[in-house]
N, C-alpha and C positions, 0 to 999 in steps of 0.2 A: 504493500500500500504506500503510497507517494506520501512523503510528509506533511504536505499539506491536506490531507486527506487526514492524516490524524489527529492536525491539531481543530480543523473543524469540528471533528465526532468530539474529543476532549472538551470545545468551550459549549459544544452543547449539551452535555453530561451534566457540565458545572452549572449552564444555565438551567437546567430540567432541575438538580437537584436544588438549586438555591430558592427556584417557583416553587419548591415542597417543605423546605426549610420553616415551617412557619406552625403557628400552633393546630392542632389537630381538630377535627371537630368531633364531641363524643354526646352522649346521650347525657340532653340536661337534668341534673338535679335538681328539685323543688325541696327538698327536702333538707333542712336547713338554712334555705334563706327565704324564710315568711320575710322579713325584714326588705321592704323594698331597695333601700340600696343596695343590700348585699345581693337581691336577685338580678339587678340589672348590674354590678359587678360581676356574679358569678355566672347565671343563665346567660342576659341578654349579650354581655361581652363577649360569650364564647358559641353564636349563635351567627347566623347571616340576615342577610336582605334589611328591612327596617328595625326589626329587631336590635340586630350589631348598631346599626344608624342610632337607634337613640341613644345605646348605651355610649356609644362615641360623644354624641351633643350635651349629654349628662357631665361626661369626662372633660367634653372642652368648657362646659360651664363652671367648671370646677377652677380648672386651670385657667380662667378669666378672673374668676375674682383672688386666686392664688397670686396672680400677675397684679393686683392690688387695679384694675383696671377701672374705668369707668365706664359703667353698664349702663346703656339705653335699655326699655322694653318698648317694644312697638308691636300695641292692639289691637287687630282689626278683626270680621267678624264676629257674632255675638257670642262675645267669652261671658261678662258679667249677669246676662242674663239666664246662665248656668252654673252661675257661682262665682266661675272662678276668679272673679275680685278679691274673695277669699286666700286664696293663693296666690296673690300680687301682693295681698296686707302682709302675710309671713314674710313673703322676701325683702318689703319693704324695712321691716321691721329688726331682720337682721342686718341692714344693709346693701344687700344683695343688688337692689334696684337703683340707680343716682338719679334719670331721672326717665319720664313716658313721654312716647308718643303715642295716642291714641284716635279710634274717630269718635266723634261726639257723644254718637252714641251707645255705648260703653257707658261712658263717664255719665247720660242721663240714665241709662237704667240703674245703674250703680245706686243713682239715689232711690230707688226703690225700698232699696232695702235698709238703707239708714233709716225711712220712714214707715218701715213693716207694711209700705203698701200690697196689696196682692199681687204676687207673681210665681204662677206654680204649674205645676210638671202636667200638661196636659197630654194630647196625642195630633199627632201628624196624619191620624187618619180621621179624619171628618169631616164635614159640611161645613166649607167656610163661610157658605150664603148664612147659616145658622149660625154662627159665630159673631158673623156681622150684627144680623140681624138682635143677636144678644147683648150686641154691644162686648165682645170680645176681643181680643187683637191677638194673633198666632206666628212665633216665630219657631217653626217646624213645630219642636212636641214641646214647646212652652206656651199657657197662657197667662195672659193683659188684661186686664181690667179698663178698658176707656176711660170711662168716669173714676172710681175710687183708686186708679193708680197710673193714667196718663195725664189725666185731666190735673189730679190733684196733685201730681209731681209739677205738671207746668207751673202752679198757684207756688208752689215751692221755689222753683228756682227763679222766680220772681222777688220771692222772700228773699231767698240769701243774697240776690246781688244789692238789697240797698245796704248803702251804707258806703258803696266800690265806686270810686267815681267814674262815670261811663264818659265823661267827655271831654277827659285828658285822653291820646293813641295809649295801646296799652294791646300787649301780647295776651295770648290765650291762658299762659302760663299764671297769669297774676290773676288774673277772672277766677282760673281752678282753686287756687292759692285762697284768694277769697271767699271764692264757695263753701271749700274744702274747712275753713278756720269757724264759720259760721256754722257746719253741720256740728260741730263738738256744742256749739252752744245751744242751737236751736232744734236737735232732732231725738229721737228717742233713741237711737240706736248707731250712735255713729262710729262704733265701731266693727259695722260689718260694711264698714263703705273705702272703697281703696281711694277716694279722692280725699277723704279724711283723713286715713292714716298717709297720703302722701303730702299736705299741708302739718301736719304734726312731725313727720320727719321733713319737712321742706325740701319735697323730692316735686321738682318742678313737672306739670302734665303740660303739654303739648295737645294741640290738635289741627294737625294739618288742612281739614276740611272744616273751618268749625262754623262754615253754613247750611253744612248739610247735616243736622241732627235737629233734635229737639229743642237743646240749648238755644243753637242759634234761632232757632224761629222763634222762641220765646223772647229774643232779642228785639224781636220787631215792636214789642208793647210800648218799652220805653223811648224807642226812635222815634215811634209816630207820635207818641202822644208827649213825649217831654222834650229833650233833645235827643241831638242824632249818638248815637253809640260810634265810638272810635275806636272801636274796634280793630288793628291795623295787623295784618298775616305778614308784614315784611318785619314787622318786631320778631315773629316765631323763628323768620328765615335765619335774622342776626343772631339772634339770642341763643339758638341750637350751634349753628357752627365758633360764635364764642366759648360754649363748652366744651365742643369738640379740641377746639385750638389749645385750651388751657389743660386738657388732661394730656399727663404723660404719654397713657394706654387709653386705645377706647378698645369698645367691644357691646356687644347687643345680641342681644334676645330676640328673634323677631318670631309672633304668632300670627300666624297669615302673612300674608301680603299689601295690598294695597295700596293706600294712600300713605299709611302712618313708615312701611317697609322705607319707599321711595326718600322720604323725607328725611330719615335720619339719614340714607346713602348720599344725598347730596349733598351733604353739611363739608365732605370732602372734596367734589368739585368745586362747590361755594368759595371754599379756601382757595384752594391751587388757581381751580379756573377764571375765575369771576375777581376773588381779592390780590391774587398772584401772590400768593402766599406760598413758600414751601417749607414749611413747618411741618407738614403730617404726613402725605403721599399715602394716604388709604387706612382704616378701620383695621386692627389689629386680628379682632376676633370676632367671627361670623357664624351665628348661631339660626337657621330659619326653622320652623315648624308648620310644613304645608300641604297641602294635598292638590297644589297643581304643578303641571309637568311643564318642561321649559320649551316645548315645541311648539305651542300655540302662539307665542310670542309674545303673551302678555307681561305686565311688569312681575306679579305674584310666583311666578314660576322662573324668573328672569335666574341665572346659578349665579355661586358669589364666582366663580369664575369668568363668569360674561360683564358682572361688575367689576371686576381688574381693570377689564379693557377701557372703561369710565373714567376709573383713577381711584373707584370709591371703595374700595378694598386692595390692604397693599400685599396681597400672596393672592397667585390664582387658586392655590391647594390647600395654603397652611392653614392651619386655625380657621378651615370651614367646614363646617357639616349642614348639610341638608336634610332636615327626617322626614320623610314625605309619609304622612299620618295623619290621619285627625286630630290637631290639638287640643279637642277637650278629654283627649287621650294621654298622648304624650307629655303635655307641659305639667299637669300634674306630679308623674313619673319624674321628671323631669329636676322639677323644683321639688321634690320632697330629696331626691336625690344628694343635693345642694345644702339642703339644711341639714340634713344629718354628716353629710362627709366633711362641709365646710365650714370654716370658725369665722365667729360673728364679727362683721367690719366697722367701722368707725362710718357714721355719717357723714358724707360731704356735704347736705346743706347747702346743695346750692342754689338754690333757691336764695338763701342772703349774700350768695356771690356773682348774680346776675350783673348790676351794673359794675361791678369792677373787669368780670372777663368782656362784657360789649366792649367799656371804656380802649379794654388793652386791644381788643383786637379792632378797633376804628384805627388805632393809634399806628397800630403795624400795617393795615392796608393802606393810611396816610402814606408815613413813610415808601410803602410798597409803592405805591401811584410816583412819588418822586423819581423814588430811583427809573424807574419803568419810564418818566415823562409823561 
């Protein structure tokens, strides 16, 4: 056989055996780890397909706030109206969280539950002509109450904003902030509300679209009939890539996709492209939680791989996981994971560091604009 004929068969050996070099897969055991993190340490880690995926997303959520990072979460369809508010308060609470983006509505159902309005586990199978007609409101197998818990959350979030002056410009963040300070005083239950527990840790909420929820249409009362609401979404724009620029590490959580996904991703073009800034060069740690696939071309399914190419993630591969799962599956799993593996952080509050990181980052795109001309 010709020499080169041998060392061919040789580096194929070496590459056949290096593809098998890796942990075997064997028949899970349940038995012994009731304890959900040890199951998705010991089951799901030595498992495939989404399975292995989450226990991965669990491991890099670990290794984010390990890396002392600053964690975005970003929430898009209906989590709180399934709870899971609940499980944003815990992470909140450890830390876990710095600060949200969410879409509106989230953050109005949320008040549901601060005020024990009715909202309870219906079915996905019925007569919505008869729902209506009952005056019922149906988000899959959850029901709404119109009157005793849309109607009377609207009367609510009318409550909490007096007091906020509406006709100073003013981000979304300071509205929630406001809200969120007011449920501790004014509600019966404010501690099953994550806009409460994130004005008590001064974990700033974001809402990218914040005319398309209830909130905002509630907005319209005191426009028309007092003064105009100033309301201004270019404060969200600054005020997000401010914190993006002052943290060492960033990193995020994202549940779904959407509006809230996009919005923290472009906190890093924001920087480089628009302020010519190079300070960051893309999101450290990339965590999504989704059930849409990246072929249709929408943004929700967009890979953080395809966000490299943006600038808005700086590793096409590293420190990103995808779980393509229902998150009111996963994220659960997920954050219970987090809390028992991970030791409890220090608040950053930033929420009382808003104007100082605008200030800095005006100051450095200033600067930026000179040199540039």
């Amino acid at each position: 056989m010709h020499p080169c004929q041998h060392s061919e068969k040789d580096a194929k050996h070496a590459g056949h055996a290096a593809l098998l070099n890796a942990p075997a897969i064997e028949p899970l055991r349940l038995v012994g780890n009731e304890n959900v993190a040890d199951l998705i340490d010991n089951c799901f880690s030595h498992s495939g397909f989404n399975g292995r995926k989450l226990a991965e997303g669990a491991k890099l959520y670990a290794r984010m706030l390990e890396a002392d990072a600053t964690v975005a979460l970003t929430v898009a369809g209906a989590m709180t109206p399934i709870g899971i508010g609940g499980v944003i308060c815990s992470l909140i609470e450890r830390g876990f969280v710095d600060f949200i983006i969410s879409t509106g509505a989230n953050l109005y159902h949320d008040l549901h539950l601060a005020y024990a309005f009715p909202m309870v586990q219906g079915s996905a199978n019925v007569d919505d002509n008869a729902l209506a007609d009952e005056g019922v409101a149906r988000i899959f197998d959850v029901f709404i109450g119109e009157e005793d818990t849309l109607m009377a959350t609207d009367n609510k979030v009318l409550e909490l904003i007096q007091g906020f002056d509406l006709t100073k410009p003013f981000s979304t963040a300071r509205l929630h902030h406001h809200m969120g300070k007011m449920l501790w005083e004014k509600s019966p239950h404010p501690e099953k509300s994550m806009v409460a527990a994130a004005a008590k840790f001064d974990v700033p909420i974001y809402t990218s679209s914040p005319g398309d929820s209830s909130i905002g249409m509630n907005l319209i009362v005191p426009h028309l009939f007092d003064k105009p609401v100033m309301l201004n979404p270019v404060l969200d724009v600054i005020e997000t890539a401010a914190i993006v620029r002052d943290a060492d590490i960033n990193g995020v959580v994202e549940i779904g996709g959407g509006s809230p996904k996009n919005f923290y991703l472009q906190t890093q073009p924001t920087l480089h492209q628009i302020l010519m800034d190079r300070s960051k060069g893309g999101h450290d740690y990339f965590l999504q939680l989704t059930t849409d696939a990246p072929h249709w071309g929408g943004l929700s399914g967009a890979t953080p791989s395809e966000a490299r190419s943006w600038g808005k993630i700086k590793d096409a591969y590293v420190n990103n996981v995808v779980v393509y799962s229902c998150a009111s599956i996963t994220f659960p799993l997920i954050a219970q994971y987090v809390l028992v593996r991970s030791k409890t952080r220090r608040h950053r509050r930033l929420f009382t560091c808003l104007e100082e990181m605008t200030e800095g980052l005006r100051k450095a795109a200033n600067e930026s604009r000179k040199r540039n001309g």
